[in-house]
PyMOL Python script that loads the backbone (N, CA, C, O; Angstrom):
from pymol import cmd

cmd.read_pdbstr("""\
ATOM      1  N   UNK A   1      -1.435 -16.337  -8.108  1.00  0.00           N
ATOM      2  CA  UNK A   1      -1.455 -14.929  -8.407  1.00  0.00           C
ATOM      3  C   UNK A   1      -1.346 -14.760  -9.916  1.00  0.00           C
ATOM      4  O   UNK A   1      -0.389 -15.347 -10.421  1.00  0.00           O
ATOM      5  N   UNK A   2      -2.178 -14.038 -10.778  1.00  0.00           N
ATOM      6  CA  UNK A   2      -1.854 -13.501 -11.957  1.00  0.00           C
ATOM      7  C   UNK A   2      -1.510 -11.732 -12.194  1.00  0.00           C
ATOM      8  O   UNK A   2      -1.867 -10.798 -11.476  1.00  0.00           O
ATOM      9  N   UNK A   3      -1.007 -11.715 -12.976  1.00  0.00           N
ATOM     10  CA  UNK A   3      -0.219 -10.372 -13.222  1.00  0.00           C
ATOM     11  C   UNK A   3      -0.030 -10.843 -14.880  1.00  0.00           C
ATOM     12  O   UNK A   3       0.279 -11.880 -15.466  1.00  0.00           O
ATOM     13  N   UNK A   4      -0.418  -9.396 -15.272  1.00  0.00           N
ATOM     14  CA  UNK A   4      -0.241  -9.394 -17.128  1.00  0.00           C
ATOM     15  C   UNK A   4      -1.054 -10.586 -17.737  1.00  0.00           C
ATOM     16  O   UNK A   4      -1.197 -10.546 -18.959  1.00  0.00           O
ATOM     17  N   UNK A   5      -1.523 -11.478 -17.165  1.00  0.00           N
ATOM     18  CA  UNK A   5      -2.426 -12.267 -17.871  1.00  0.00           C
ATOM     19  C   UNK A   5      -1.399 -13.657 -17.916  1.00  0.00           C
ATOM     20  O   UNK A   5      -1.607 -14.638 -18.630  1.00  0.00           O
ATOM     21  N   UNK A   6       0.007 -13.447 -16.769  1.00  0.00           N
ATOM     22  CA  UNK A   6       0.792 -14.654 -16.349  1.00  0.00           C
ATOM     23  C   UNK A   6       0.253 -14.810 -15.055  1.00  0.00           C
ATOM     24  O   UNK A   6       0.031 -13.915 -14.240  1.00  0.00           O
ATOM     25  N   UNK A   7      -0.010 -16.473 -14.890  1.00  0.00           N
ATOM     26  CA  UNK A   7      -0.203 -17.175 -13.975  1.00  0.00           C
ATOM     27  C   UNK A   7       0.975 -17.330 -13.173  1.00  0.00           C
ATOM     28  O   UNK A   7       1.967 -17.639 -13.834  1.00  0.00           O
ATOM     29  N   UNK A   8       1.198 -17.173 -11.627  1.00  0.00           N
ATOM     30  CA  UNK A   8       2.430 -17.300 -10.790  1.00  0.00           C
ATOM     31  C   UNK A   8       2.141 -18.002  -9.998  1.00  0.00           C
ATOM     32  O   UNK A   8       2.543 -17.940  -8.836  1.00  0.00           O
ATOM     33  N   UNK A   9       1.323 -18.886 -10.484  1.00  0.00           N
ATOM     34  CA  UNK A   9       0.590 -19.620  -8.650  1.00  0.00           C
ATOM     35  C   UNK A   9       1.408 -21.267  -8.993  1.00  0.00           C
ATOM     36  O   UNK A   9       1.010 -22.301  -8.457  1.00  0.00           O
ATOM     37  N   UNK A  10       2.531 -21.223  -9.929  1.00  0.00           N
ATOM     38  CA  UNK A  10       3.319 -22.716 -10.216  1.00  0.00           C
ATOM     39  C   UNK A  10       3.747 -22.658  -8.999  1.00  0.00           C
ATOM     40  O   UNK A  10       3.580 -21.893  -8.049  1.00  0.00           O
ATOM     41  N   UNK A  11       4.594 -24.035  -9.288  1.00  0.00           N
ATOM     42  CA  UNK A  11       5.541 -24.074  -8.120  1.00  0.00           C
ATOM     43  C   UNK A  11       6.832 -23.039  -8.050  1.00  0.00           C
ATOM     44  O   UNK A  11       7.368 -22.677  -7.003  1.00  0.00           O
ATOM     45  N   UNK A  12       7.273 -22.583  -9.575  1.00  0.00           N
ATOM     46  CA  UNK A  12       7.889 -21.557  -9.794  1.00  0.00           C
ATOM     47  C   UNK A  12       7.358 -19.967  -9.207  1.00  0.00           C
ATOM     48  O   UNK A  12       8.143 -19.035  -9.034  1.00  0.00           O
ATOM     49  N   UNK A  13       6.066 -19.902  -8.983  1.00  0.00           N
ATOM     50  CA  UNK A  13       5.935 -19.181  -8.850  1.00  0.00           C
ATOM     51  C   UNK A  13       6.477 -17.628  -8.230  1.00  0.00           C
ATOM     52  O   UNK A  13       6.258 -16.581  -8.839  1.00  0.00           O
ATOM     53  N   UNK A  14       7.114 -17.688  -7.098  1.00  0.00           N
ATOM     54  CA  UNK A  14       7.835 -16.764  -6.678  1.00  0.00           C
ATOM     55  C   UNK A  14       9.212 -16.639  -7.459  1.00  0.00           C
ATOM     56  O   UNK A  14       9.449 -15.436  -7.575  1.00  0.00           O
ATOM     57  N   UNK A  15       9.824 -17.107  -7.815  1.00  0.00           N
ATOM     58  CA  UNK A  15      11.091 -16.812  -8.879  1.00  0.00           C
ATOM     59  C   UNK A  15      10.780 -16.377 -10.146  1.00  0.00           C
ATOM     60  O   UNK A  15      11.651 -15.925 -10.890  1.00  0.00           O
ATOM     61  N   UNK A  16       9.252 -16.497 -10.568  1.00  0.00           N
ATOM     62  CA  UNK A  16       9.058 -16.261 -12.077  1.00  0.00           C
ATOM     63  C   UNK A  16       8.893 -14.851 -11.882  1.00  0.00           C
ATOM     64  O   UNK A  16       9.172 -13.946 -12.668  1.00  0.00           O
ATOM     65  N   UNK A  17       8.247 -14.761 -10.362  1.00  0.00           N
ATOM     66  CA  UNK A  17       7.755 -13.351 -10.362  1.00  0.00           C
ATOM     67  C   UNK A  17       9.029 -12.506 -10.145  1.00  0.00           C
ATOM     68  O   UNK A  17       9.208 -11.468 -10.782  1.00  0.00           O
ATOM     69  N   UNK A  18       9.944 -12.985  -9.199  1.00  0.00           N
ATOM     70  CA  UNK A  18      11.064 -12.215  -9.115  1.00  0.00           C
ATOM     71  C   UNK A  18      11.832 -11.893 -10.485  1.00  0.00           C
ATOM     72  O   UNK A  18      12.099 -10.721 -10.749  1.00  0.00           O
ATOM     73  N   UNK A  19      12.174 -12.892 -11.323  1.00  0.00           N
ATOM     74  CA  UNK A  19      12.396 -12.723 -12.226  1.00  0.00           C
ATOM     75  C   UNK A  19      11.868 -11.957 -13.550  1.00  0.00           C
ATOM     76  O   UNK A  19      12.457 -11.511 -14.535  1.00  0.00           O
ATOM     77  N   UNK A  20      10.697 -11.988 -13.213  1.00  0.00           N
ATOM     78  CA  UNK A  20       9.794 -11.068 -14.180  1.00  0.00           C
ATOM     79  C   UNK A  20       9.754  -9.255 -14.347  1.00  0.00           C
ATOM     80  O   UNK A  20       9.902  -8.318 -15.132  1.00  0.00           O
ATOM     81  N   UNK A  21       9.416  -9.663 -12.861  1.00  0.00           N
ATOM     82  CA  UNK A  21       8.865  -8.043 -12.007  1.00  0.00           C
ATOM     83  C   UNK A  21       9.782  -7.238 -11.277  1.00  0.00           C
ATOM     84  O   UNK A  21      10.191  -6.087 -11.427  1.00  0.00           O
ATOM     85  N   UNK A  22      10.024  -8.243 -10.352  1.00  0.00           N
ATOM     86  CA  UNK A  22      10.949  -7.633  -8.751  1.00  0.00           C
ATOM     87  C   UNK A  22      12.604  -7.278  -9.681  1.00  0.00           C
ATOM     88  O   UNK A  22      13.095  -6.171  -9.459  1.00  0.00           O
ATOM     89  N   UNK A  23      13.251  -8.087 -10.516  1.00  0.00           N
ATOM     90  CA  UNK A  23      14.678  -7.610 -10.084  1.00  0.00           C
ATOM     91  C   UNK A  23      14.627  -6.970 -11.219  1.00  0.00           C
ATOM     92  O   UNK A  23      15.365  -6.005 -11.018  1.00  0.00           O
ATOM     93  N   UNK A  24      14.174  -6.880 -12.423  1.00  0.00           N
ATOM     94  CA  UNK A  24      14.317  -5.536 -13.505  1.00  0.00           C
ATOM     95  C   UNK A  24      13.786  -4.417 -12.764  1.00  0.00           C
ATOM     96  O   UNK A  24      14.627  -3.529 -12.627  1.00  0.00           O
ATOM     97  N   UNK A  25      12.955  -4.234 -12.377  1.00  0.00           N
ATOM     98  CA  UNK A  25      12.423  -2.926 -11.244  1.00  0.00           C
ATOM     99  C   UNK A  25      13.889  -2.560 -10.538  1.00  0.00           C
ATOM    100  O   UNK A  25      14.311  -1.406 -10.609  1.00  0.00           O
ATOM    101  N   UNK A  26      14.404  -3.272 -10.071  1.00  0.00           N
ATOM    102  CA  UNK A  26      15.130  -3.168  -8.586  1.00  0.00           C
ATOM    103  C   UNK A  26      16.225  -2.495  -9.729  1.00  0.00           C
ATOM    104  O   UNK A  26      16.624  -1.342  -9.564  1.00  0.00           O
ATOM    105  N   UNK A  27      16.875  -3.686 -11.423  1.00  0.00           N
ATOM    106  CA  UNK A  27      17.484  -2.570 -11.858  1.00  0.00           C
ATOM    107  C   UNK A  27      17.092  -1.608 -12.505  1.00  0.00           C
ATOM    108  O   UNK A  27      17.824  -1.251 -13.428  1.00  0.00           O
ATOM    109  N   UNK A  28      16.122  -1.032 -12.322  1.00  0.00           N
ATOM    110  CA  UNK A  28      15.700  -0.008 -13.512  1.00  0.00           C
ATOM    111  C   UNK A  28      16.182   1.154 -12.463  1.00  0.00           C
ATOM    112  O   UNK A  28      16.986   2.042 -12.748  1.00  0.00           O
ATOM    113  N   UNK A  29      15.459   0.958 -11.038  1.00  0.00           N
ATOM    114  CA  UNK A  29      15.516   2.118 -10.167  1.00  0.00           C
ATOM    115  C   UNK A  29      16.694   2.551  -9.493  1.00  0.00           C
ATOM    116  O   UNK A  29      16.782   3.506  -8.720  1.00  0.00           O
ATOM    117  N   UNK A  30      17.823   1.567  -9.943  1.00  0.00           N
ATOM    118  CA  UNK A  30      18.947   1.553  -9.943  1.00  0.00           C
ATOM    119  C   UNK A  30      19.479   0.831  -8.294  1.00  0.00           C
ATOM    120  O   UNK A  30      20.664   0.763  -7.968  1.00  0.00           O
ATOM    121  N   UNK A  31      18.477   0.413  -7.535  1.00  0.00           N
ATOM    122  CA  UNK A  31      18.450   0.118  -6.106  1.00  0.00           C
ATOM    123  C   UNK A  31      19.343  -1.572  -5.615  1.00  0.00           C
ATOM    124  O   UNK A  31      19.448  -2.097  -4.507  1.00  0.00           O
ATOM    125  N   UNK A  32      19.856  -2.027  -6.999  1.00  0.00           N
ATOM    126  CA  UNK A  32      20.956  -3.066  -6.529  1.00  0.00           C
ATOM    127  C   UNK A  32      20.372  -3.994  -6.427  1.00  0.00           C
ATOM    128  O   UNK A  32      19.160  -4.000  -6.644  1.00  0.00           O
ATOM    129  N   UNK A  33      21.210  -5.343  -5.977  1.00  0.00           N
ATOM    130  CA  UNK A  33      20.567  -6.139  -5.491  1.00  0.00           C
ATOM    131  C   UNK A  33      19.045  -6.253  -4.207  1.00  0.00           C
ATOM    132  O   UNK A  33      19.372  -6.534  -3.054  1.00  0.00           O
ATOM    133  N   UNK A  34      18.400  -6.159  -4.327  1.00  0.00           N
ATOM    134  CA  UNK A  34      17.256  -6.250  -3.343  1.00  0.00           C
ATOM    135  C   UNK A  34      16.325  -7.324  -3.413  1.00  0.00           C
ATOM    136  O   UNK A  34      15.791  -7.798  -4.415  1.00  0.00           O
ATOM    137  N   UNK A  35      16.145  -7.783  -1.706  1.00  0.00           N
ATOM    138  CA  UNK A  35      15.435  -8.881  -1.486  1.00  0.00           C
ATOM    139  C   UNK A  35      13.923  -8.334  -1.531  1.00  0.00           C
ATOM    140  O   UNK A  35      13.515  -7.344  -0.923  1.00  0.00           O
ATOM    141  N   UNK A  36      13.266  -9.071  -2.267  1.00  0.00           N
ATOM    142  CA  UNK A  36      11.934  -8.955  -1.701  1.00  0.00           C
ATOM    143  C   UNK A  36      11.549  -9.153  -0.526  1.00  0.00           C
ATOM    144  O   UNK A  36      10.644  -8.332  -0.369  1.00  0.00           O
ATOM    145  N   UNK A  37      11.636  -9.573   0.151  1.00  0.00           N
ATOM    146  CA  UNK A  37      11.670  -9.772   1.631  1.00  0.00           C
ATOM    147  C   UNK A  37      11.633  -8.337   2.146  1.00  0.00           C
ATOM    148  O   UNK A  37      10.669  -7.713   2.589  1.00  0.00           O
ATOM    149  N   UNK A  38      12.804  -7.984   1.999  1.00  0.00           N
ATOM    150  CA  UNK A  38      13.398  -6.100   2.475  1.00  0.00           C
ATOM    151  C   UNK A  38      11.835  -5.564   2.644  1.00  0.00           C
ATOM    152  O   UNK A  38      11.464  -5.039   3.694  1.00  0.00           O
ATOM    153  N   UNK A  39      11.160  -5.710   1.765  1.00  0.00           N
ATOM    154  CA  UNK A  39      10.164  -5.018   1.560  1.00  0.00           C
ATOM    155  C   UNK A  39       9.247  -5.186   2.985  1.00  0.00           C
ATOM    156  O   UNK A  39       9.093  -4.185   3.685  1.00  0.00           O
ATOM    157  N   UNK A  40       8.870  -5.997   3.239  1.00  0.00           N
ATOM    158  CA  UNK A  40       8.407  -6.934   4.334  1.00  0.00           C
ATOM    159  C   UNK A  40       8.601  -6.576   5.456  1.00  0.00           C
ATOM    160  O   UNK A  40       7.725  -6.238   6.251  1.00  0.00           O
ATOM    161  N   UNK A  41      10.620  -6.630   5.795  1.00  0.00           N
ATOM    162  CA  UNK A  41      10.783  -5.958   6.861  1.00  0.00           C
ATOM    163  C   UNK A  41      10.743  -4.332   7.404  1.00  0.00           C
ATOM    164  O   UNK A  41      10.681  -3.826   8.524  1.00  0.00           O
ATOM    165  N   UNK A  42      10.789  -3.967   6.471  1.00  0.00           N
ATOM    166  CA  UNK A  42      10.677  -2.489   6.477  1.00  0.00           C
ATOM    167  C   UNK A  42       8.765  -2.273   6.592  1.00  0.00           C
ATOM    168  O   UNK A  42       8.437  -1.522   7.510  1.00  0.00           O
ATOM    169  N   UNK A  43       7.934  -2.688   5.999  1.00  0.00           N
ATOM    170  CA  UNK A  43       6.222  -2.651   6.393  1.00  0.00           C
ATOM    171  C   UNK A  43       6.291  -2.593   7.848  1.00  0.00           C
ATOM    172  O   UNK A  43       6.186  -1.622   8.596  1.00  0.00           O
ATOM    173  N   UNK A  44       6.517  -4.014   8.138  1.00  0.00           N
ATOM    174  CA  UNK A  44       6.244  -4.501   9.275  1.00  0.00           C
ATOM    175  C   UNK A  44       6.934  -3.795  10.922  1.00  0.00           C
ATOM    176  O   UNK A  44       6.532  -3.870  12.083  1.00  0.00           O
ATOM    177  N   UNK A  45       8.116  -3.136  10.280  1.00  0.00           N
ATOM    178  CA  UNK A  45       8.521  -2.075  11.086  1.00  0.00           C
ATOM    179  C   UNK A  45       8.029  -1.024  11.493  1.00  0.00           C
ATOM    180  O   UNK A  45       7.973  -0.518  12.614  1.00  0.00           O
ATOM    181  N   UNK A  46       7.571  -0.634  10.239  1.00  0.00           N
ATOM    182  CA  UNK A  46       6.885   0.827  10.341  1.00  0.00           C
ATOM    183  C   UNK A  46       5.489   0.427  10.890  1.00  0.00           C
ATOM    184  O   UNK A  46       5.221   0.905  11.993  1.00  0.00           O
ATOM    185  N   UNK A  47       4.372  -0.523  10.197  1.00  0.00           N
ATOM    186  CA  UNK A  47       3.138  -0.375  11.045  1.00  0.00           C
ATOM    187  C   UNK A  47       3.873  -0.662  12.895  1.00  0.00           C
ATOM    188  O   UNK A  47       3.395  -0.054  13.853  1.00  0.00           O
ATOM    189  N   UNK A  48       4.755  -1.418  13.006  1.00  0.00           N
ATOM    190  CA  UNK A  48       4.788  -1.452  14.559  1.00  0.00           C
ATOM    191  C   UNK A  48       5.123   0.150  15.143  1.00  0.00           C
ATOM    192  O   UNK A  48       4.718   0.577  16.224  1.00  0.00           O
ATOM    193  N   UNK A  49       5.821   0.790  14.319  1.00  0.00           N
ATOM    194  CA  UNK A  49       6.340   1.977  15.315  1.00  0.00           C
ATOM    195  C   UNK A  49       4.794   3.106  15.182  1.00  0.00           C
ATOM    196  O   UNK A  49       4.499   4.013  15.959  1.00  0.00           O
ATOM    197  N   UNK A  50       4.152   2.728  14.147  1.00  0.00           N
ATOM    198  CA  UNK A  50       3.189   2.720  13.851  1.00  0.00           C
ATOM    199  C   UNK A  50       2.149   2.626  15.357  1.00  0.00           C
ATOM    200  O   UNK A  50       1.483   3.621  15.642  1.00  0.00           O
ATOM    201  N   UNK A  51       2.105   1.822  15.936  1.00  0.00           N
ATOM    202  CA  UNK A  51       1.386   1.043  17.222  1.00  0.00           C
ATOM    203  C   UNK A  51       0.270   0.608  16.606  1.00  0.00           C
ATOM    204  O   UNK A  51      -0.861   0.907  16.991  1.00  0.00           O
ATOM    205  N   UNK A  52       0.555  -0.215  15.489  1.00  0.00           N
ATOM    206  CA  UNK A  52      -0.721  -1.419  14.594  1.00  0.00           C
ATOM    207  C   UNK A  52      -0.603  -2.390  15.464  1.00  0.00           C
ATOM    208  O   UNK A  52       0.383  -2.894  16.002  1.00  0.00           O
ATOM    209  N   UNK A  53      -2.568  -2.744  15.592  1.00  0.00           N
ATOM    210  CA  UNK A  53      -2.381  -4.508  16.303  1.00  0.00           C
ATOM    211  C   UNK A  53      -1.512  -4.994  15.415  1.00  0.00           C
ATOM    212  O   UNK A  53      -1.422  -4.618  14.246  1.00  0.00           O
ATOM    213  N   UNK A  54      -0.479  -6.316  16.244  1.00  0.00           N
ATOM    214  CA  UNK A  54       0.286  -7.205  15.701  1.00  0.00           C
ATOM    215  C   UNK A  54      -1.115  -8.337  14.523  1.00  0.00           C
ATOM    216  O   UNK A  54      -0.718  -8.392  13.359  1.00  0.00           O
ATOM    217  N   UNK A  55      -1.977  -8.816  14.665  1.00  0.00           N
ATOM    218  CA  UNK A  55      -3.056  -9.104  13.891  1.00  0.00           C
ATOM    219  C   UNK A  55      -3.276  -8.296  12.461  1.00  0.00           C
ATOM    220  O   UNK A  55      -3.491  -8.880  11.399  1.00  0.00           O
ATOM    221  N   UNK A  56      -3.221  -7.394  12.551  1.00  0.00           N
ATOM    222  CA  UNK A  56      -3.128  -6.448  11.536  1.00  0.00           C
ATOM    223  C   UNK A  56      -2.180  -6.750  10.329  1.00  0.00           C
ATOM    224  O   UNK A  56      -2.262  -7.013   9.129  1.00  0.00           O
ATOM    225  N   UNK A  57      -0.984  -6.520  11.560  1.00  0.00           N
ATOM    226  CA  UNK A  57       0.206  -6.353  10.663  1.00  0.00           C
ATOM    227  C   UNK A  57       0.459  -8.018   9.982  1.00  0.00           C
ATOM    228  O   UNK A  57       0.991  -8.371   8.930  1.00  0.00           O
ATOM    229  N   UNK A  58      -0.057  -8.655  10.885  1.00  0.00           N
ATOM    230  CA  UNK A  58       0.206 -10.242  10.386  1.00  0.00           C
ATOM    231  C   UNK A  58      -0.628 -10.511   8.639  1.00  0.00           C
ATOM    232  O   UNK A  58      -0.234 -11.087   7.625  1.00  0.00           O
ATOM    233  N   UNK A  59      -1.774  -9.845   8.946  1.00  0.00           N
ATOM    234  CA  UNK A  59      -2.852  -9.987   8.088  1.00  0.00           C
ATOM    235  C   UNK A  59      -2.345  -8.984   6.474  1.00  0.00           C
ATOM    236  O   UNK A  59      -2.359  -9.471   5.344  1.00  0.00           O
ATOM    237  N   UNK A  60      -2.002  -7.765   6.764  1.00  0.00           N
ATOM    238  CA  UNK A  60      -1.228  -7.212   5.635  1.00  0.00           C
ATOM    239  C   UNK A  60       0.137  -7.764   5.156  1.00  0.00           C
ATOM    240  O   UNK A  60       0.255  -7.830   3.932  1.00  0.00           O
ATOM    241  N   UNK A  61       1.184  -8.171   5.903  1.00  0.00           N
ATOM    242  CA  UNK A  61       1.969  -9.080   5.710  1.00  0.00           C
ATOM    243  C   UNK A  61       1.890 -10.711   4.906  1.00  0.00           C
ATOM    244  O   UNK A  61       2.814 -11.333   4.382  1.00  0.00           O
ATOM    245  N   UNK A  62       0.124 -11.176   5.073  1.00  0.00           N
ATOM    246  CA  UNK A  62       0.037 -12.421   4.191  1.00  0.00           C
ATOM    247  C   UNK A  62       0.376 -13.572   5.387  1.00  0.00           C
ATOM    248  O   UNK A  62       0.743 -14.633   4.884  1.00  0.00           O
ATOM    249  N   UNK A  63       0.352 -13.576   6.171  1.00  0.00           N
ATOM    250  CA  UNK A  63       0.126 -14.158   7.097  1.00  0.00           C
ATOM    251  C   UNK A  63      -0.713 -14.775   8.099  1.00  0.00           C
ATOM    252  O   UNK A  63      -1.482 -13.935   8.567  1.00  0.00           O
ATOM    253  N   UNK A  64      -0.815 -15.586   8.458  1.00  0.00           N
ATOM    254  CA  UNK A  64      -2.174 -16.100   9.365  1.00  0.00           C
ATOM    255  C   UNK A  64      -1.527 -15.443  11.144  1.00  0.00           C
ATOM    256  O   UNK A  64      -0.342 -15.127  11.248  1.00  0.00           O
ATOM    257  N   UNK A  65      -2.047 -15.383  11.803  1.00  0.00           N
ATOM    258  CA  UNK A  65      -2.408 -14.838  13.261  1.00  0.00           C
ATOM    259  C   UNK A  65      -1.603 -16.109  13.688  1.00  0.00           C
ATOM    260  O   UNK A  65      -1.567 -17.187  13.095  1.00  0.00           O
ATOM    261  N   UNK A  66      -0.832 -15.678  15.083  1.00  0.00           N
ATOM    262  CA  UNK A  66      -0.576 -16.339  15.144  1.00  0.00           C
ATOM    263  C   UNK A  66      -1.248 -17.494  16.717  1.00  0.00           C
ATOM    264  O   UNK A  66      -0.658 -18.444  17.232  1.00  0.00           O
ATOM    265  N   UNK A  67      -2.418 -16.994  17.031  1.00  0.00           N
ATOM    266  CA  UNK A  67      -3.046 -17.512  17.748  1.00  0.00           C
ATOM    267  C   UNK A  67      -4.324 -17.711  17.312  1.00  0.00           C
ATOM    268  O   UNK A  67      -4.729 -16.991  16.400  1.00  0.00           O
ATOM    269  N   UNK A  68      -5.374 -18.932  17.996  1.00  0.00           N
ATOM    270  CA  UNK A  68      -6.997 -18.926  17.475  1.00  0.00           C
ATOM    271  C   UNK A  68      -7.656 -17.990  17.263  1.00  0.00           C
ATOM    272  O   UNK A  68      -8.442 -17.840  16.329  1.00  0.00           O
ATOM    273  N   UNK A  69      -7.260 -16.847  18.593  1.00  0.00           N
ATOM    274  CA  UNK A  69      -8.409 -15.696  18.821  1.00  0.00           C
ATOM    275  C   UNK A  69      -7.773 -14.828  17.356  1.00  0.00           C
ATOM    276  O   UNK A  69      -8.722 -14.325  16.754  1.00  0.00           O
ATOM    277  N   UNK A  70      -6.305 -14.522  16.609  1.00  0.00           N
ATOM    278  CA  UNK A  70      -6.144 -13.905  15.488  1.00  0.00           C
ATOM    279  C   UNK A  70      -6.760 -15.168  14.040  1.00  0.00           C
ATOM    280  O   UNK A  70      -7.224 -14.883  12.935  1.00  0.00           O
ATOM    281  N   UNK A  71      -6.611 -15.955  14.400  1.00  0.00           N
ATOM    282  CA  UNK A  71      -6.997 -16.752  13.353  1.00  0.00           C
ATOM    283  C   UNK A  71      -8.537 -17.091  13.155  1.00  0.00           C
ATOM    284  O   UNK A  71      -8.916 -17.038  11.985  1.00  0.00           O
ATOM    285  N   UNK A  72      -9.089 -17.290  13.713  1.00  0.00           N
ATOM    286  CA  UNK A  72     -10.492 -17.574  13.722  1.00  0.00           C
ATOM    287  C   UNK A  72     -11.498 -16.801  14.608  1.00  0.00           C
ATOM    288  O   UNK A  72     -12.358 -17.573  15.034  1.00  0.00           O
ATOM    289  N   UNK A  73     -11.612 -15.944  14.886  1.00  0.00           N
ATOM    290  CA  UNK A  73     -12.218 -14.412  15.735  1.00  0.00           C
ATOM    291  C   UNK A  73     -11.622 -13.270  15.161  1.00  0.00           C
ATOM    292  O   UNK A  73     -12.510 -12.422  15.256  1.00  0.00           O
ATOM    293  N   UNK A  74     -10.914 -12.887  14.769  1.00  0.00           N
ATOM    294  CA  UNK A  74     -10.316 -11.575  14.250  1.00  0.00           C
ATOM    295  C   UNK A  74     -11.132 -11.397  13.196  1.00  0.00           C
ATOM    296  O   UNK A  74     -11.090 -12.501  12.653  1.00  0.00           O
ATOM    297  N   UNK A  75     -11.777 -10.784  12.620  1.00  0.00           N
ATOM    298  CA  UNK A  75     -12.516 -10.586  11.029  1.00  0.00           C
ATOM    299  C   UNK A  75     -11.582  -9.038  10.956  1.00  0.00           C
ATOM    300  O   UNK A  75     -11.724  -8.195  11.842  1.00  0.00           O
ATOM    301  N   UNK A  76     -10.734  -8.851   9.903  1.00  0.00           N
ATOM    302  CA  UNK A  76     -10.538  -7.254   9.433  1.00  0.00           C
ATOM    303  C   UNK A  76     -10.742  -7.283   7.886  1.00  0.00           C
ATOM    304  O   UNK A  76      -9.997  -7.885   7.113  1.00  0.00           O
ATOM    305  N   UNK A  77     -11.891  -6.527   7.513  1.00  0.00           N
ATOM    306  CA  UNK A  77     -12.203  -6.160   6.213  1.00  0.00           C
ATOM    307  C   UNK A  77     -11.030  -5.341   5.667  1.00  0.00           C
ATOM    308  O   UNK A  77     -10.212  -4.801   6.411  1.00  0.00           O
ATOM    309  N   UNK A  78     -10.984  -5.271   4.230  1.00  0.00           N
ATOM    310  CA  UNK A  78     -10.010  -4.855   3.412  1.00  0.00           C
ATOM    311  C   UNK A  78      -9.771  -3.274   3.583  1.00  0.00           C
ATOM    312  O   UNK A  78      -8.694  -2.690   3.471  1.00  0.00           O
ATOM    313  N   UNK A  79     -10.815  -2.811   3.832  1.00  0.00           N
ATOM    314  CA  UNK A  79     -10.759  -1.551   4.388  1.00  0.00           C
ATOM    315  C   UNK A  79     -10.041  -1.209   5.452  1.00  0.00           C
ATOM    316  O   UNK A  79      -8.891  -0.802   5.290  1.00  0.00           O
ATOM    317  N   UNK A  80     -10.533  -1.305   6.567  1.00  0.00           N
ATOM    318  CA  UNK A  80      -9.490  -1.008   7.576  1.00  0.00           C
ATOM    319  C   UNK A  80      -8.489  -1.219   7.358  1.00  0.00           C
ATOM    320  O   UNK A  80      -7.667  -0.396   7.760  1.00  0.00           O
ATOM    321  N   UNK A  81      -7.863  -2.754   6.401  1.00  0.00           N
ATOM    322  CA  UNK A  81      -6.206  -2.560   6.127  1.00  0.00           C
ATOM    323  C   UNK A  81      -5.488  -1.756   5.372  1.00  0.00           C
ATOM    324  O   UNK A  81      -4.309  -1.412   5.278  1.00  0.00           O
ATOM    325  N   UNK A  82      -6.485  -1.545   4.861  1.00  0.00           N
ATOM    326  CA  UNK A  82      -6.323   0.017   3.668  1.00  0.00           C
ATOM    327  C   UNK A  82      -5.990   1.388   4.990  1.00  0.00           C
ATOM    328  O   UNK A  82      -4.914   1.986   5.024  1.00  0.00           O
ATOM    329  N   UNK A  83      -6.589   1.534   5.500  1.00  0.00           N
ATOM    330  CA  UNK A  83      -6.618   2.175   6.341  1.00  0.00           C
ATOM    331  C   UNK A  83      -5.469   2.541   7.520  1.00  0.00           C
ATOM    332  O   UNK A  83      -4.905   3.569   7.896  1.00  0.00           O
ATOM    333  N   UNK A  84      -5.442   0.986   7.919  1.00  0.00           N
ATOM    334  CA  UNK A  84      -4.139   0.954   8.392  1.00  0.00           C
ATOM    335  C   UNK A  84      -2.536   1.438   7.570  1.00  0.00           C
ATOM    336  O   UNK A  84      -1.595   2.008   8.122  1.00  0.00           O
ATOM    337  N   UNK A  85      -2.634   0.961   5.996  1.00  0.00           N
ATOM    338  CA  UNK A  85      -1.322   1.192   5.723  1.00  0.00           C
ATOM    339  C   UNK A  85      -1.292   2.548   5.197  1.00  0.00           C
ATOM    340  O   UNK A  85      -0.404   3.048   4.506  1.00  0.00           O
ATOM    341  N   UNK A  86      -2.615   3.201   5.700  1.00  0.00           N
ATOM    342  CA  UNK A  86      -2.234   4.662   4.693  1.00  0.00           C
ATOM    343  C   UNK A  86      -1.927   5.390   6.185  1.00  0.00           C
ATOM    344  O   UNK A  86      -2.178   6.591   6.086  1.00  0.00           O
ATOM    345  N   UNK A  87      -1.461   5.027   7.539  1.00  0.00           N
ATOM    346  CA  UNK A  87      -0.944   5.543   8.586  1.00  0.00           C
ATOM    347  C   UNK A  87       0.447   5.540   8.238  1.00  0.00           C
ATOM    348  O   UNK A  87       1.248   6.357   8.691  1.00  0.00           O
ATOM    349  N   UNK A  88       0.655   4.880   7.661  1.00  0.00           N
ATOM    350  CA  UNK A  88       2.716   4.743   7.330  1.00  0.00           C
ATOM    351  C   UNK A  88       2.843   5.525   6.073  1.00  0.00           C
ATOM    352  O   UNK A  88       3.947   5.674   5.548  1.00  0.00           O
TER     353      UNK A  88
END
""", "prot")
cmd.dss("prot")
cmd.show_as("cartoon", "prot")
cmd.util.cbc("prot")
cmd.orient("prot")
C-alpha cells in the first residue's frame, strides 16, 4: 500500500501505518486509544444488520470467501461494493 508517496507494503507495514496515520488521527479526534480493527468490527456489523451477502462483506472487509463458490465464482465489481457500503 502507498499513502503520501510512503510505501507500507514492508514487513513493518501495518505499524508504520498505525503509527503514521491511525493513532495521531485517533489523537487528534480525541477518540483514545483505538484499535484499528474496531473499525472492522463495527463495518462488518452494520453491512450484516444491513442483510449484505456474507461474500460481500468478506470482500469489503479484505478478505477472501470463505468457500470455492465465494472464492472463485463470485465476481463483485468495485461498484456494487461501493454500492453496498453506501447502504450503511
Amino acid at each position: 500500500m502507498v499513502m503520501d508517496g510512503r510505501d507500507f507494503s514492508e514487513d513493518r507495514g501495518y505499524t508504520a501505518y498505525k503509527d503514521t496515520y491511525w493513532t495521531p488521527l485517533m489523537e487528534t479526534l480525541e477518540f483514545g486509544k483505538r484499535d484499528i480493527h474496531e473499525t472492522r468490527h463495527t463495518c462488518s456489523t452494520m453491512l450484516h444488520e444491513a442483510e449484505i451477502y456474507p461474500a460481500k462483506i468478506a470482500r469489503i472487509l479484505g478478505h477472501t470467501g470463505k468457500t470455492i463458490a465465494e472464492n472463485v465464482y463470485t465476481h463483485l465489481d468495485i461498484q456494487e461494493l461501493i454500492e453496498v457500503i453506501n447502504k450503511i
